[in-house]
N, C-alpha and C positions, 0 to 999 in steps of 0.2 A: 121809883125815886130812891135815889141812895140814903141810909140813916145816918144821920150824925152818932156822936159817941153819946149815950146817955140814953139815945133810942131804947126803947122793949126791941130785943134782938133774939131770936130762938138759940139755943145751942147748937151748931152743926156736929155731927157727927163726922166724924174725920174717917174719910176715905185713902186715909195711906194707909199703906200694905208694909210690915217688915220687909226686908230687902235682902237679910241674908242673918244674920244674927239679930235679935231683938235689943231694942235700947243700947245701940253701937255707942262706943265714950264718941268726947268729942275730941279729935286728935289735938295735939300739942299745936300753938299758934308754928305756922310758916314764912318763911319770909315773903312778903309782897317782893312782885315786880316794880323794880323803882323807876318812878317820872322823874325822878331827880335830874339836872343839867347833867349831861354827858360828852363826852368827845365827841364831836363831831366830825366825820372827815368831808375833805372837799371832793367833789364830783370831777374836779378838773388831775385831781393827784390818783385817780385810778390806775393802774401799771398799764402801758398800749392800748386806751383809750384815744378814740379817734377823735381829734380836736371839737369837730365839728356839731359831737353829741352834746356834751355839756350845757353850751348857751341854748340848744332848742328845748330842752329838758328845762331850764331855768323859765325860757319864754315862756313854759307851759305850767309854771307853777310847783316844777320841783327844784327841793334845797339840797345841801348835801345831806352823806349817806348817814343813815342810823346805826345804833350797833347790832342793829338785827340784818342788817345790809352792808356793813363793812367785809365781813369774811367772803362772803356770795360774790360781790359786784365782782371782782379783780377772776374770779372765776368763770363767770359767765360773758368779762368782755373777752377772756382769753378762749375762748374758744370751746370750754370744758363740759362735759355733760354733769348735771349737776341737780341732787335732790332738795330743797329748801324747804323745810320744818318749820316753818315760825308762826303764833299767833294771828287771829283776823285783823285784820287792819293795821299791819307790822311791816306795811310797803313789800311785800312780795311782788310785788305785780312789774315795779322800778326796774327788779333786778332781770325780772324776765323782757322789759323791755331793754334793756340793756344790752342783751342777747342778742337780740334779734334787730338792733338797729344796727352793733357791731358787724352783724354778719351780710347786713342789705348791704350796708355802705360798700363790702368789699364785693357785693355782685352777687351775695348767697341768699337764696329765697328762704324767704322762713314760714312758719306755720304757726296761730295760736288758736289749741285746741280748747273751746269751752262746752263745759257740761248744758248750757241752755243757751236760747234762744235771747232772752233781755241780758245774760252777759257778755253776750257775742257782741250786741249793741254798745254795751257800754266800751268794752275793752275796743271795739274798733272807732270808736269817737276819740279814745285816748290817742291811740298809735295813728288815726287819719290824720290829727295836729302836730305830732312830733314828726308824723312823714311831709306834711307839708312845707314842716320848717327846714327839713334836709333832704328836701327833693326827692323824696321814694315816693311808691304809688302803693296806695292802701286797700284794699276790697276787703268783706264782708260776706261769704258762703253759709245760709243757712234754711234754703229752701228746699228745692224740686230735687226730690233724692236719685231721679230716674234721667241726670244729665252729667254729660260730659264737662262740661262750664269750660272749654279750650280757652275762652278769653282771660280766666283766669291766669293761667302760663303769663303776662302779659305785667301782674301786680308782684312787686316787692315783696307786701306780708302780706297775707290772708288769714282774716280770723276765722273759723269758722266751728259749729259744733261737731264734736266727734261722731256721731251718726252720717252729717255731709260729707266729713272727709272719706268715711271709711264707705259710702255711695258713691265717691271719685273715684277712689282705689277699683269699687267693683268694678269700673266702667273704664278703667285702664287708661286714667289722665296721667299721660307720663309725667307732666311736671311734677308731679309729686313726686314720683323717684327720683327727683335732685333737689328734695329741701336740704338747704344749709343748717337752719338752726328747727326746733319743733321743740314748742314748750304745750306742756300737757298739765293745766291750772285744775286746781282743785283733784288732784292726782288718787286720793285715799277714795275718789268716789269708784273708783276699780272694786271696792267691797260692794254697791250699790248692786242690787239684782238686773233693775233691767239695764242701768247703763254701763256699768262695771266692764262687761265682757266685752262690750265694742271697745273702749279705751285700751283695755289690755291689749288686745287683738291687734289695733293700730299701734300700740308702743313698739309691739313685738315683731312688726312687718317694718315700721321703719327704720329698727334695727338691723333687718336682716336686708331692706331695698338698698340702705343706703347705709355700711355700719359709721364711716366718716362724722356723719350729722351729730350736729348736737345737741342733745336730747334738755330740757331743763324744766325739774319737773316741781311745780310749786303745791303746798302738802298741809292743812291743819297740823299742829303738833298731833301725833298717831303714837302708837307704842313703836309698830314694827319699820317707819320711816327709813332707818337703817338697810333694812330688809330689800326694800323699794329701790335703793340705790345702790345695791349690791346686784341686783338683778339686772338694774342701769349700766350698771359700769359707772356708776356714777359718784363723785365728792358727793359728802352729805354735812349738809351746813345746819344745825338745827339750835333754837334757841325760843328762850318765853321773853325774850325782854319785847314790849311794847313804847312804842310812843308816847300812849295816856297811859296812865296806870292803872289796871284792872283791879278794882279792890271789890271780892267777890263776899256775899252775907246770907243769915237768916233772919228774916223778924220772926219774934217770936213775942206777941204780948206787945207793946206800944214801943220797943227797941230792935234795932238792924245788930245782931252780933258779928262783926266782920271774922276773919281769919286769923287778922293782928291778933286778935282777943280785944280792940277798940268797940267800944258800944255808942250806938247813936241814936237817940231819940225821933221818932216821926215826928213830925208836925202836922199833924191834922185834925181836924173833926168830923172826918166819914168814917165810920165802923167799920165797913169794909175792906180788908185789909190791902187788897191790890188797889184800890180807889184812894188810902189814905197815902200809899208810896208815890203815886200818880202825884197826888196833889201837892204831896211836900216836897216833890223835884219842880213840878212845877213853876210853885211859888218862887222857889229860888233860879226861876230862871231857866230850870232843864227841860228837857223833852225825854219822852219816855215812850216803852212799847210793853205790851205784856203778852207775854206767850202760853197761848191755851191749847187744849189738845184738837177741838173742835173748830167747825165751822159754825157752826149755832153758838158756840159757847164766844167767839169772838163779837158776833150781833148782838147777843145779848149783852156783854160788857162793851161793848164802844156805848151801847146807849147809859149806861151808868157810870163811864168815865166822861160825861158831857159835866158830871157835879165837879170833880175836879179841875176841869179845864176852862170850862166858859168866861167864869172870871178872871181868868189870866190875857184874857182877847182884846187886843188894842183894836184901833180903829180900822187900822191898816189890814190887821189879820180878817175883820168881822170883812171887809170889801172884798177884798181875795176868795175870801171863803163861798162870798155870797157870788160872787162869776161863776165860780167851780161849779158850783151847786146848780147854778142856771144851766150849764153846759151838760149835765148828767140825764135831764130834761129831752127825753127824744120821741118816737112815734112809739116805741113799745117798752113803754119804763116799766119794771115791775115794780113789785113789793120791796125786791132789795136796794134797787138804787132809790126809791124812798126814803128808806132808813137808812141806805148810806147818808144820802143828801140832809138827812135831819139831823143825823149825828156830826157833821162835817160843820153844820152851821153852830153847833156847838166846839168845837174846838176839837174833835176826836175822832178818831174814825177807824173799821176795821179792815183787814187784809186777808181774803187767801183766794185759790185756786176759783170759787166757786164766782167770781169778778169776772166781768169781761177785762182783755188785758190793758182797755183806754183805759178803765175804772182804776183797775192798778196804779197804771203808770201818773196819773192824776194824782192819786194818793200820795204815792212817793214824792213825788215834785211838792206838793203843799208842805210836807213834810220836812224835808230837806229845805225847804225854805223859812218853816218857822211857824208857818200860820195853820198847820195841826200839832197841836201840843201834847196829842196821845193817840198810841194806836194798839190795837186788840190785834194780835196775827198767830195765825198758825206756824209752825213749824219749819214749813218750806222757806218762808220771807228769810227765816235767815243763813240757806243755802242759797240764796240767790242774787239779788244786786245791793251793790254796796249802800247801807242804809242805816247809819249809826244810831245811839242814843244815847243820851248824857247818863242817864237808869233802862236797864234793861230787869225785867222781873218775869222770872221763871215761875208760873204760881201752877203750872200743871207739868209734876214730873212722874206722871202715868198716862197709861192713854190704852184706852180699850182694844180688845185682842179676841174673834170671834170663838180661838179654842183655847184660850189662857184666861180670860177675864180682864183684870188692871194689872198690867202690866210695868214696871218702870223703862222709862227713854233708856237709849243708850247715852255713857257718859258723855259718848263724841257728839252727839247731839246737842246735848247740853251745854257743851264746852262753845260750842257754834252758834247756839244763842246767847251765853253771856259774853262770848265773842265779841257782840254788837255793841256792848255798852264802853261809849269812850267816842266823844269825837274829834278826828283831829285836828287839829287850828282852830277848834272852839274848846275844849274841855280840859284842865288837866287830869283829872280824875274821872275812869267812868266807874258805875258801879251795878254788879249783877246778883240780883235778892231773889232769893227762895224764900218761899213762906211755910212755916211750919205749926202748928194746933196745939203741939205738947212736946213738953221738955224730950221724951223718946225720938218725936221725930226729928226733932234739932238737931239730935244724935246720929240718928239715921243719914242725916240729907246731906251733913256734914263727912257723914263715913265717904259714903256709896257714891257722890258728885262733887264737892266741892274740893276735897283732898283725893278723890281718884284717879285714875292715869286713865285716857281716853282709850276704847279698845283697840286690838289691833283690828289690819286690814286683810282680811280674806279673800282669797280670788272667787270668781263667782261663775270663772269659765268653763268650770266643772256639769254645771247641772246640763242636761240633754237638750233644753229649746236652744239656750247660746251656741250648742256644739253642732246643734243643724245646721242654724244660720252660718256660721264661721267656719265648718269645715267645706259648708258649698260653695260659701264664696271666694276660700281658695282656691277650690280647683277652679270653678270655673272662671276666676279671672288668669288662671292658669301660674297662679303664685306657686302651687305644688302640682310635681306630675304624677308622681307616685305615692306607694306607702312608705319610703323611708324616707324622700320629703317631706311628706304631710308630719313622721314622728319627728323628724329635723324641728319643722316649723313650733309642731308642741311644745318638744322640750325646751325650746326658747321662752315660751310665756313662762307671768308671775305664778299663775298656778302648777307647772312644774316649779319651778325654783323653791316652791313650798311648799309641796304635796308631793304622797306615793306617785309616781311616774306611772305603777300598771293601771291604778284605777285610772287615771288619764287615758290610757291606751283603752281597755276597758272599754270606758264608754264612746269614744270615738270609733271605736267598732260596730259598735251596736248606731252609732249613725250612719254610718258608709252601708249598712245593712239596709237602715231605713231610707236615703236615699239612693241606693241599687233597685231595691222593690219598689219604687216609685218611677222609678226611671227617671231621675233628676242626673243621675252621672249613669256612665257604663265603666265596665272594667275588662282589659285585656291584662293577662296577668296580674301582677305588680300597679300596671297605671290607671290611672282615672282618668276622664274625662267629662267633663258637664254635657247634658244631651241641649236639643234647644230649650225643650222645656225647662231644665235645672241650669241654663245661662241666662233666660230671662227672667227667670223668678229671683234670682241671685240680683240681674240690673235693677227689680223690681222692689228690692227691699224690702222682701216679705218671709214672716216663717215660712220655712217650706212645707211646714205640713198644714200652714194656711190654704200655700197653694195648689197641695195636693186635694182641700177639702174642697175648694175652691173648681177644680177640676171636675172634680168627683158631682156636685151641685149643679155644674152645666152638661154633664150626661144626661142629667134628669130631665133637662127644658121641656124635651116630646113631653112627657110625663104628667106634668103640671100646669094647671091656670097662670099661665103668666101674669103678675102684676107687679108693679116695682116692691111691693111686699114682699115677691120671689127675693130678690136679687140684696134687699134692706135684708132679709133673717140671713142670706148665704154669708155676708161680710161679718154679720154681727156675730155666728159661731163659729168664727174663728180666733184661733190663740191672737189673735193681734189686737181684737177692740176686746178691749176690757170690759165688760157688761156692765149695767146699771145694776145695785144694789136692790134686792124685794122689800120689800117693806111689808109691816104689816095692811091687811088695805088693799093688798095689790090681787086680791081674789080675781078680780076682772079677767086677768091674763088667759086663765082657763079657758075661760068664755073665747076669748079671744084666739085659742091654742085651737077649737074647736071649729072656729069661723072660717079660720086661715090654711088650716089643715091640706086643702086640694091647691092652696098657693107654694107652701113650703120644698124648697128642692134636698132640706136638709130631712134626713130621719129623726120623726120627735123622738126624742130620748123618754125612757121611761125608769120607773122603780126613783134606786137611789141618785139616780142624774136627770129628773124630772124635776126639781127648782134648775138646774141649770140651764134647760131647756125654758124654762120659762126666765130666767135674768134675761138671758140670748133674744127673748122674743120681745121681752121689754123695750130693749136699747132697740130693735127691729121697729117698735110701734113709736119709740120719740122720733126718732129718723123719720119715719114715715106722716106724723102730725107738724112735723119742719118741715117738709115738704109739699103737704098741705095747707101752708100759712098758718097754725094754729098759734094766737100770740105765746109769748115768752113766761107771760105770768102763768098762764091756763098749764103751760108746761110745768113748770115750778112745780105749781098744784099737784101735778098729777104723777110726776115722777120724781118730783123732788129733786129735780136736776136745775142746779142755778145757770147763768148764760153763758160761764166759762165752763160749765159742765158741756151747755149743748154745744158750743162751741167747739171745744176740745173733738168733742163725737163725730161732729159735722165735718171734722178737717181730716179725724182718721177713715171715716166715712170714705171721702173724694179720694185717700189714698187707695182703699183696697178695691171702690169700685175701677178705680183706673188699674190695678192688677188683673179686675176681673176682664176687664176689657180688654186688655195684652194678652191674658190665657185665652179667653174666648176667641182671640183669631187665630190662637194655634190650632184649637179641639173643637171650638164653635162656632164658626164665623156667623150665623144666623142671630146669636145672640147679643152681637158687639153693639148695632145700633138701638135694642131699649137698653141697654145699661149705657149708653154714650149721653142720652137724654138723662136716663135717671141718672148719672153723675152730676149732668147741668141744674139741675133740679137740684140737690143736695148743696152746690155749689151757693144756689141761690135763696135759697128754703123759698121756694116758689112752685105753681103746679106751672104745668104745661105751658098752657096758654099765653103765660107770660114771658116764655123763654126769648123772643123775639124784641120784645121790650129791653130787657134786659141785658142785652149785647151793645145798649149807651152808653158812655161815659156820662158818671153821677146820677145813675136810675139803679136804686136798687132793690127790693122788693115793696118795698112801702111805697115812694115813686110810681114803682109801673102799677101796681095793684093802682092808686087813682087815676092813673093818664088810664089805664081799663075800662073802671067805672066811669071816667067821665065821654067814654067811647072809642079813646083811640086804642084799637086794638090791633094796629099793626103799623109797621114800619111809614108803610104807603097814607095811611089816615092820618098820622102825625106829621108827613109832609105838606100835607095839605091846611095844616093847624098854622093859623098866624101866632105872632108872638104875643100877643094879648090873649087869644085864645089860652095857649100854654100856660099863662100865667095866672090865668083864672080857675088853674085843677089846683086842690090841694095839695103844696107842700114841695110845687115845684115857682120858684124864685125867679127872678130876671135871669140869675146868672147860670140858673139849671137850664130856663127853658134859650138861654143864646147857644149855650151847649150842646145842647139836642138839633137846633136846626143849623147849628156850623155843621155837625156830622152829617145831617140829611144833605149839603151842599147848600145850604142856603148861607145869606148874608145876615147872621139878625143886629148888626149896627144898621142897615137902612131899614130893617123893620121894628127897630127898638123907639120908641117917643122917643121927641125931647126933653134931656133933663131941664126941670121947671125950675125958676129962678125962687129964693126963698127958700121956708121949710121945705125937708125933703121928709118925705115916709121911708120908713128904713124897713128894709126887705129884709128877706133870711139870706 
């Protein structure tokens, strides 16, 4: 329970770290970004604007341009390739649709590149309403990496994430070599390790498929922004002015120091200092988020920002709330959506990765609508969909580092979560609070974040796994034919443009080495060419030294006790699944390393790479208890993997075992049909037995597991089930079980009752 002020409170020990010099001053006040009225220009007075964008733009809720969008727009409808700089929530997005409606209209396909999966969604909800209103065709690209997708040629725009697009490319979808326009959102993420290097890679081939195109690349304010559009060829339009005005602070002691040098009084009575900002935005009406470094640390504060918010809950919020919370309510709830659900009915709730993505996207929506008035999130929420707050409060600016200790955030980071605070057409003011313990670190937080310049952007297509995957998937989409291609193609990316060119060459060497000795390519003088194996692993979207280990694992099959345990360790050591984390606890695994030993097609590693053999073997044994039905909680338990963890595993899972199943019919054909099962199984987190079930529409493992128990175990016994029968197994409904016998060929309107006149009983 949260304490009021006046409570017995312990003294915490403060856990900031100097930063760089001790008790930094506090710099000189700066000017704020002003909300003050501004010019505003008309959407219709843009220079060769096409008449007909304007009014669809207004249908859909935009007004004229900002001055964070004045210099850009007249650029982006002319044709221009263009870098844009400006703050979060500063309507970049406008000028990139602007672009690419300019260029449909004239007949030019265009492309919008998003770093995730839930921004793909949003950004193609945008553009499917303004294509509606002007007649273009809209699709959305974010699935099956191992397709051609031809019907796309077919749509106007396509949004799609940059991993899909650059799975097109491998797979030689021509339409892509004739985008008109290609806007690359969120552009600075080219510093990001693992997605940086795909982005860069595709800027620098659409550059060279098509130089005409035009490129429009939308950018956090960065240092080197400039830099990025030098590389473009591109205007660089960059500015901090905002919509709402970002007025950014420290509390320190029971007052917000802002920047002006203006000081503000909390209003609260909870001691707690992110709980008393909570409350006093609140009160007055705001909504708020607080950014922790943790996933534990988000659980534990949503349950202590219920003291701030419950009281703020109208009637209308507590009903809203109380559906949501029914709905989270399913056959294998755990502990977390408990306590999400307990937190939720209090007015608060927390956010990160470790959610299944309904759980997310639930959240967001109550939120965005009003009836959660606080949310506890990690870091990511605010790289990812648009998700405002009136106070945004940064109270964790370190975050643990396994060979550094506490480390501080980067400033870009920072700057991306106070980002969020401001909403538009609700707030004129938002405002982003750091908390500080002692006059030092006011000084500090003030130095090092609040007056700092966000870092630059470094390319990240230097390090050895990006330069596997992307030098193979050159050749063998046959983008390069030789070695002064391949150096051609180099010197084009942002990592030449910014780096020694030999350590470039360098290490690209030492890959065309690594895959010659694998026989991924071969070489006649001068040229490359991909073999089959280094052309399907390239369609297959996998490191290549996945799929050399991958290879290497199905030599072994004679070898080894087959069991999907084989096949679960071969995927999980590889560079692709990311392992589960050891914990302490985790002693078991030995036992386990011991058991399994005559299954394993991998060498257990030993000495100093003996915990990684055992992470590897971990993620091998949650796979393996998903596949066994072992519920979600018992997982929790035991690995400490929430259900966006297993989730997450279970989809990279179905990727690599479908690699493995494409390699195995080059090297092992004997092998393809138990990993074709154990895919479906993984698919399903279901054993065996129920695969046959489970090829229903709306049967999915919990479903088939009772249609099981209650006997029908096969396609054939379910046909012979009347509809009353069906509807007497747990958990399958009128509308599951009409479902099941339309599939089988039956009729079940002439085998459904009649509905009875009066009360009705209300089904699932």
């Amino acid at each position: 329970m949260a304490k009021r002020k006046g409570d017995e409170l312990a003294a915490e020990e403060s856990p900031f770290k100097p930063l760089s010099a001790p008790s930094a001053p506090v710099p000189p006040p700066a000017p704020e970004p002003s909300a003050a009225p501004v010019a505003m220009v008309p959407l219709e007075s843009i220079p060769g604007i096409d008449p007909r964008i304007p009014p669809a733009l207004r249908a859909n809720g935009y007004g004229d341009l900002w001055p964070s969008q004045q210099e850009a727009a007249p650029l982006a409808v002319a044709g221009k390739n263009l870098v844009l700089a400006v703050p979060t929530a500063s309507g970049k997005s406008l000028v990139a649709y602007l672009a690419l409606l300019s260029k449909a209209l004239k007949g030019a396909h265009g492309l919008y590149l998003v770093p995730l999966r839930a921004l793909a969604s949003e950004k193609y909800e945008d553009l499917k309403a303004l294509g509606a209103a002007l007649g273009l065709r809209v699709a959305i690209a974010t699935g099956d990496l191992d397709a051609e997708d031809p019907q796309l040629a077919r749509f106007d725009i396509v949004v799609a994430t940059s991993e899909k697009a650059d799975a097109l490319l491998r797979h030689k979808a021509q339409w892509l070599t004739n985008m008109g326009c290609i806007v690359a959102d969120e552009v600075h993420l080219m510093g990001d390790p693992g997605r940086g290097p795909t982005l860069e890679v595709l800027l620098a081939r659409f550059k060279q498929l098509n130089p005409s195109a035009q490129i429009v690349a939308l950018s956090a304010t960065i240092q080197n922004s400039r830099q990025i559009a030098e590389w473009l060829g591109a205007a660089h339009v960059k500015t901090e002015w905002r919509p709402v005005q970002l007025r950014e602070g420290i509390l320190y002691g029971e007052a917000i120091t802002f920047t002006d040098g203006e000081r503000q009084k909390v209003e609260s009575g909870l001691e707690d200092a992110s709980l008393a900002l909570t409350e006093d935005s609140v009160r007055k009406g705001g909504s708020v988020i607080v950014f922790v470094s943790t996933r534990k640390s988000t659980e534990a504060l949503a349950e202590k920002l219920v003291a701030a918010t419950r009281g703020s809950l109208t009637d209308a919020n507590k009903a809203a709330l109380a559906e949501a919370t029914a709905s989270l309510k399913g056959s294998d709830e755990t502990s977390v959506e408990k306590r999400l659900a307990k937190c939720m009915m209090g007015g608060a709730a927390f956010h990160h990765a470790g959610l299944r993505n309904a759980e997310r996207g639930l959240v967001e929506r109550l939120f965005k609508a009003g009836h959660l008035k606080a949310l506890s999130a990690t870091p990511t929420l605010a790289a990812g969909v648009n998700l405002p707050a009136r106070r945004v409060v940064v109270r964790d600016l370190f975050r643990y580092d396994v060979n550094s200790g506490n480390v501080a955030i980067p400033v870009l980071e920072y700057k991306q979560m106070a980002g969020r605070a401001g909403r538009p057409r609700y707030d004129k003011v938002g405002e982003a609070i750091t908390i500080a313990k002692t006059h030092d670190q006011r000084g500090e937080i003030s130095a090092s974040f609040l007056f700092a310049d966000p870092e630059r952007i470094e390319s990240k297509l230097g390090t050895e796994n990006a330069l596997r995957t992307h030098v193979l998937s050159s050749i063998a989409s046959e983008f390069v034919g030789d070695e002064a291609e391949l150096d051609a193609f180099m010197k084009a990316t942002f990592y030449a443009h910014t780096s020694d060119t030999w350590v470039l060459k360098e290490r690209t060497t030492r890959v065309i080495d690594f895959l010659l000795e694998n026989e991924l390519i071969t070489a006649q003088g001068d040229a490359f060419q991909a073999t089959r194996f280094g052309k399907r692993v390239s369609e297959l979207y996998v490191d290549p030294k996945s799929a050399v280990q991958i290879r290497a694992g199905l030599a072994r099959v004679g070898e080894a006790r087959l069991t999907p345990m084989s096949f679960l360790h071969l995927i999980a050591s590889t560079p692709d699944m990311i392992p589960l984390y050891l914990r302490k606890g985790d002693e078991w695994l030995a036992g386990v390393a011991m058991e399994r030993e005559a299954e394993i097609l991998v060498p257990q590693k030993h000495g100093a790479d003996y915990e990684f053999f055992l992470a590897e073997l971990k993620t091998a044994s949650l796979l393996h208890d998903w596949i066994e039905e072992a519920p979600e909680e018992e997982m929790l338990k035991k690995y400490g993997a929430y259900p966006g963890d297993v989730a997450s595993k279970v989809e990279t899972a179905r990727w690599l075992l479908y690699a493995t199943e494409e390699i195995a019919r080059i090297f092992q054909k004997e092998a393809t049909k138990p990993v074709t099962q154990l895919a479906a199984r993984v698919q399903h987190g279901a054993r065996a037995e129920l695969l046959p079930l489970l090829e229903l529409r709306g049967v999915g493992r919990w479903r088939a597991r009772q249609l099981w128990r209650a006997g029908y175990h096969s396609r054939d016994l379910l046909a012979q089930a009347s509809f009353a029968d069906l509807t007497r197994v747990q958990g399958i409904g009128p509308g599951v079980a009409a479902s099941i016998l339309k599939e089988l060929g039956r009729d079940p309107e002439a085998e459904a009752p009649a509905p009875r006149s009066g009360q009705q009983t209300l089904w699932e």
